[in-house]
C-alpha positions in Angstrom: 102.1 102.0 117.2 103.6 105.3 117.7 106.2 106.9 114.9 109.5 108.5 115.8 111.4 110.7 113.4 115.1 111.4 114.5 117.5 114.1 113.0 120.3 113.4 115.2 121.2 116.4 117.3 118.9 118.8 115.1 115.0 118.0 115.7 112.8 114.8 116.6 109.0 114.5 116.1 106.4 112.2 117.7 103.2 110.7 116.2 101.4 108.5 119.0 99.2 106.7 116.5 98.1 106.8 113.1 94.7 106.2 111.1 94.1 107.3 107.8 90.8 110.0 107.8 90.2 109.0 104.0 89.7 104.9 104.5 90.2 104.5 108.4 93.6 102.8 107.9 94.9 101.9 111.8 97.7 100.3 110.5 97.2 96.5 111.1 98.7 94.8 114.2 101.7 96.6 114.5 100.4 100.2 113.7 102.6 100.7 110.8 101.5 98.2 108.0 100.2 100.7 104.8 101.7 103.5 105.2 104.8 105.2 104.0 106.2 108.1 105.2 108.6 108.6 102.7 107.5 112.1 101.8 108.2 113.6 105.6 109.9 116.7 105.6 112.0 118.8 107.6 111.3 122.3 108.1 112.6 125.7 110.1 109.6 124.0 113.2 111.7 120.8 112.9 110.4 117.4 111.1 106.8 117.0 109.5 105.6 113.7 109.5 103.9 113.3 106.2 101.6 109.7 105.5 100.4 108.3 102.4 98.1 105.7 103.1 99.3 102.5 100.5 95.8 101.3 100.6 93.9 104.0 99.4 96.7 106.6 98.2 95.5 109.7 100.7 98.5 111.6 102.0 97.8 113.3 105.5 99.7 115.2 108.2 98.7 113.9 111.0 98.3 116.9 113.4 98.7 115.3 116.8 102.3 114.8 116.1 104.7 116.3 118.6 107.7 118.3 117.1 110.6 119.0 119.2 114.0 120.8 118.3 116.8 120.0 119.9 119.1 122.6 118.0 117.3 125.8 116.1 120.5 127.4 115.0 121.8 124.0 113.5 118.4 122.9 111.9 118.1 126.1 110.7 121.3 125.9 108.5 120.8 122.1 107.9 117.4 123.0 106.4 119.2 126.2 104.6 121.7 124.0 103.0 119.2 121.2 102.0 117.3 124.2 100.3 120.2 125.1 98.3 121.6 122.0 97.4 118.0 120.6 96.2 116.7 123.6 94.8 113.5 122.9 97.1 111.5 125.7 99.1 111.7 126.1 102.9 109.0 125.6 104.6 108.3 126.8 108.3 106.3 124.1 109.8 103.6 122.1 110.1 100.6 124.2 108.4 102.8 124.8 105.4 103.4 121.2 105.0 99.7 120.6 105.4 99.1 122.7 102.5 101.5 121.6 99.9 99.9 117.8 101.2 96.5 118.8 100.4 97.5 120.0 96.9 98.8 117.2 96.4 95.6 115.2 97.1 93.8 118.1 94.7 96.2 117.1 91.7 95.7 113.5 92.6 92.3 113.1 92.4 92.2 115.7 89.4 90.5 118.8 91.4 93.2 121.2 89.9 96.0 120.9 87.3 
């Protein structure tokens, strides 16, 4: 099942299917079942879809997603603002995101602390 991710007027981003490269997750029947993608984010590219697999706990960009912006100058001071109000860094785009996600796996599965 694909994934859409909608910032009205700012950015949208496509994934056309997703399967976990840790356990093989596809997501059940409807393509969706065991994953979250409560940790997406939104950077200056537009959004990053970011997965965690519920079954096994891997969290994974996938990298065939599509991500389209609709409004640079606007997403650019959205994600400005978002960075001031949160205290959180901005990121540029996809490979950044990828990077912070595999530290996260590190510190997950204690490889650094």
């Amino acid at each position: 099942m694909p994934l859409k991710f909608r910032l009205k007027g700012l950015a949208e981003t496509f994934v056309d299917n997703v399967n976990c490269d840790c356990c093989g997750n596809q997501g059940g029947e409807d393509g969706d079942e065991g994953f979250s993608t409560d940790m997406s984010r939104v950077t200056l590219d537009g959004i990053v879809a970011v997965i965690e697999c519920t079954h096994c706990g891997h969290i994974f960009v996938p990298k065939e997603q599509k991500l389209g912006v609709i409004s640079l100058r606007k997403l650019r001071q959205a994600v400005e603002n978002d960075s001031k109000v949160t205290g959180t860094p901005i990121l540029s785009g996809l490979d950044e995101v990828a990077l912070d996600v595999e530290k996260l796996n590190a510190i997950r599965d204690d490889h650094i602390q």
